[in-house]
C-alpha positions as CSV (number, residue, x, y, z in Angstrom):
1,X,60.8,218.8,45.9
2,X,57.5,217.6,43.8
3,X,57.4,218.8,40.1
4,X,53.9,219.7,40.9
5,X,53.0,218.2,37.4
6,X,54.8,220.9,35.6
7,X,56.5,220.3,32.0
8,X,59.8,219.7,32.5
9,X,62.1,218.0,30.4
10,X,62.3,214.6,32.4
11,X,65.3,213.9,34.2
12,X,65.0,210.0,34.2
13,X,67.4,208.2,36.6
14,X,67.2,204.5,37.0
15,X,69.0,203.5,40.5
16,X,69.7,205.3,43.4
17,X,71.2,203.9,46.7
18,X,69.4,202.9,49.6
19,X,70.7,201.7,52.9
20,X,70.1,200.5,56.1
21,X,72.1,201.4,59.4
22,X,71.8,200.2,62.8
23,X,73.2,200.0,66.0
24,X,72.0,197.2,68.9
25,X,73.1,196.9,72.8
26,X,72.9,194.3,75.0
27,X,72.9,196.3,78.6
28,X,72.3,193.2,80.1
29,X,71.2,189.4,78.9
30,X,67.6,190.2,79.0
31,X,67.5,193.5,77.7
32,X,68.0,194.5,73.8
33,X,68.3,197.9,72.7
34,X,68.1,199.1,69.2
35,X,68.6,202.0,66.7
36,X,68.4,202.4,62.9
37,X,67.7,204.1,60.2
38,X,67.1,203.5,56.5
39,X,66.0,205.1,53.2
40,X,64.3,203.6,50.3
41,X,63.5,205.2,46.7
42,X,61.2,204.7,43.6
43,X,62.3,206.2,40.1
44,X,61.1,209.1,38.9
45,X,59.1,209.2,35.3
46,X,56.4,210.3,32.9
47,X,53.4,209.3,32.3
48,X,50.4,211.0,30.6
49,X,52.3,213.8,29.4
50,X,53.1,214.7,33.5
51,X,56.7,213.9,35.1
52,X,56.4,213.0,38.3
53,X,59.9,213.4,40.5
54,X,61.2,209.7,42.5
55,X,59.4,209.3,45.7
56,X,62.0,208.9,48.3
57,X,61.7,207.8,52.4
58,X,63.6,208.4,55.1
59,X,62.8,206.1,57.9
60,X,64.3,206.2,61.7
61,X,63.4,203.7,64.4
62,X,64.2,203.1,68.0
63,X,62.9,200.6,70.3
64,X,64.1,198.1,73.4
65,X,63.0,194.2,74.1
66,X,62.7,193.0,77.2
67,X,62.3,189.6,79.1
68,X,61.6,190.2,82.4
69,X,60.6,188.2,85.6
70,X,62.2,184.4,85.1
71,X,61.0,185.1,81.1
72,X,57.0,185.2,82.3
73,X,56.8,188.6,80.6
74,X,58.0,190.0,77.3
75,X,57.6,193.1,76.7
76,X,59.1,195.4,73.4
77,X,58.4,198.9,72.9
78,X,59.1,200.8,69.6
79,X,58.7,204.3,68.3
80,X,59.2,205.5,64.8
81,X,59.0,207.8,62.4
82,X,59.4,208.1,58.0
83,X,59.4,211.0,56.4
84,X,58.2,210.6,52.4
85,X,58.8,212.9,49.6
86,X,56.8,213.1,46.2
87,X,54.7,210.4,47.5
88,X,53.8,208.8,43.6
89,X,49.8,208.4,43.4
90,X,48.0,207.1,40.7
91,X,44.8,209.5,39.3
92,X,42.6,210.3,36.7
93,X,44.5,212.5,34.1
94,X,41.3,215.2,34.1
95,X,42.0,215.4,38.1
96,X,45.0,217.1,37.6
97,X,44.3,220.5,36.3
98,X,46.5,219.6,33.2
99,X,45.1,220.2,29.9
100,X,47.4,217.4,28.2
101,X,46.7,215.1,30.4
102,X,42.9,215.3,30.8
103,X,42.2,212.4,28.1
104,X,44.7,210.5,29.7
105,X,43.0,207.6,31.9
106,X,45.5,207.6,34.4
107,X,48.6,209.4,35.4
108,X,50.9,209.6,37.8
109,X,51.0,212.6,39.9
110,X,53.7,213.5,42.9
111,X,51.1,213.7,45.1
112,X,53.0,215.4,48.5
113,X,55.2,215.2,51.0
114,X,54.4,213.4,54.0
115,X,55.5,212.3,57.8
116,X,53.9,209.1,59.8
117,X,55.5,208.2,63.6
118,X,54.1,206.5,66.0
119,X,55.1,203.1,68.2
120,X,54.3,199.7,69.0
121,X,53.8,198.2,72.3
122,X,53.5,194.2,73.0
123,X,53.6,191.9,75.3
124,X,53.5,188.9,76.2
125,X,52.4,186.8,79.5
126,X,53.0,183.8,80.6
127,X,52.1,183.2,84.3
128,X,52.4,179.7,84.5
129,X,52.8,176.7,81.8
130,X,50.0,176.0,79.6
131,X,48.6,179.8,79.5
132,X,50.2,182.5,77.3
133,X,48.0,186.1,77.2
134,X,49.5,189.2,75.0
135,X,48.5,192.7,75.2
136,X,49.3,194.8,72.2
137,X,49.0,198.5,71.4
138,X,49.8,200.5,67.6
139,X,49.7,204.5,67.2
140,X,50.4,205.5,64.3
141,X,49.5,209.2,62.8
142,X,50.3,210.0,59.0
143,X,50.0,213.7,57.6
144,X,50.7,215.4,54.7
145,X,53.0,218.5,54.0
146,X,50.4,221.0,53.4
147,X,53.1,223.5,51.0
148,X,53.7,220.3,48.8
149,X,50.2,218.7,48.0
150,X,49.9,218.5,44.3
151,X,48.5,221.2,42.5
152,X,46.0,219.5,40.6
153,X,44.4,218.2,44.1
154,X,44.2,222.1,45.4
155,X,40.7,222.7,43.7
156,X,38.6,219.8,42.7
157,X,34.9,219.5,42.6
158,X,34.3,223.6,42.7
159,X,36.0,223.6,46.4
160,X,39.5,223.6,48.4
161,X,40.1,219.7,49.0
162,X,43.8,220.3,50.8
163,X,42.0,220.5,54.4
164,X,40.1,217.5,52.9
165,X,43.3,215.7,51.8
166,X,45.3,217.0,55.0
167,X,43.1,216.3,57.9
168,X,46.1,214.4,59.4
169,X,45.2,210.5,59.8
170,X,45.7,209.2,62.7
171,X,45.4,205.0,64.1
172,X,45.6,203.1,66.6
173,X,45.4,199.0,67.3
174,X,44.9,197.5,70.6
175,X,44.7,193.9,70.3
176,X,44.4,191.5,73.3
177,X,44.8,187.1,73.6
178,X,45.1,184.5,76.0
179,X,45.9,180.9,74.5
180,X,45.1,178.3,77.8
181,X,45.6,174.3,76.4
182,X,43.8,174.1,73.5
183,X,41.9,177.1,73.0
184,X,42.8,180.9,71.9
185,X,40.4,183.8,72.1
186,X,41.6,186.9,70.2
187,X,40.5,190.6,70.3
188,X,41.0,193.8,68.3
189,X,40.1,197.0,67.8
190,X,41.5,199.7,65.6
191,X,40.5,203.2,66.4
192,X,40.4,206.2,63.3
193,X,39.4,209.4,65.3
């Protein structure tokens, strides 16, 4: 759980494990299928008189890759999803609602918990020799834990910022190419709604 920028005696610890498992199938020789999760971790600290707890992730992914049709088409799908806690921002030490930490010119604040998932499409074409065309497609929708959002970033500017902070950002990519001889044309587009 954040500290929420209160004064606590700081608990500093310098390593932490992370890992990485996975697990991959071959159901037949053109199809790969894959599982794994991981976890990373950034210290703890204190800085500007405000301790900040260590920003962990927990990150789980799935996916399959194909090559289908004599090899003309390969095709790999992937979904995901991380979940992050005491995401470590950087801010002015007057936006934190911390008296000790106002004249400070920057601090570092656990700024929420958070979840992003989405997936990956792409593909890859290749009707005949000599003309190559891929077709790719990104979601990806981040959002922070509303019970966690620093305290400091509650009321800022006279109003309530969480709906501001916690709108819930979601992306997408769709990006398109055909390479013929000696020419490529490329197009993307990334959506925000």
């Amino acid at each position: 759980a954040p500290s929420l920028g209160r004064f606590t005696p700081v608990n500093y610890r310098d390593s932490r494990p992370s890992y990485l498992i996975g697990l991959n199938y071959n159901p037949t020789d053109n199809i790969f299928l894959y599982a794994k999760y991981s976890t990373g971790y950034i210290s703890g600290g204190q800085l500007g008189t405000v301790a900040f707890a260590p920003e962990t992730a927990k990150s789980y992914e799935a996916g399959i890759k194909a090559d289908l049709f004599d090899r003309h088409l390969r095709s790999n799908l992937s979904v995901f999803r991380a979940d992050y806690g005491s995401i470590q921002q950087t801010t002015l030490g007057s936006l934190t609602g911390i008296p000790t930490a106002a004249t400070f010119g920057s601090v570092i604040v656990p700024s929420a918990d958070a979840t992003a998932k989405g997936f990956e499409w792409e593909n890859t074409i290749v009707p005949f020799e000599g003309l190559t065309l891929t077709a790719n497609l990104g979601y990806t929708h981040f959002k922070f834990d509303d019970s966690t959002v620093f305290s400091g970033f509650l009321f800022q500017g006279g109003h309530d910022s969480v709906e501001t902070v916690n709108v819930g950002r979601a992306n997408a990519t769709v990006h398109g190419a055909f390479q013929c001889s000696q020419m490529t044309v490329n197009a993307l587009r990334e959506f925000s709604p």
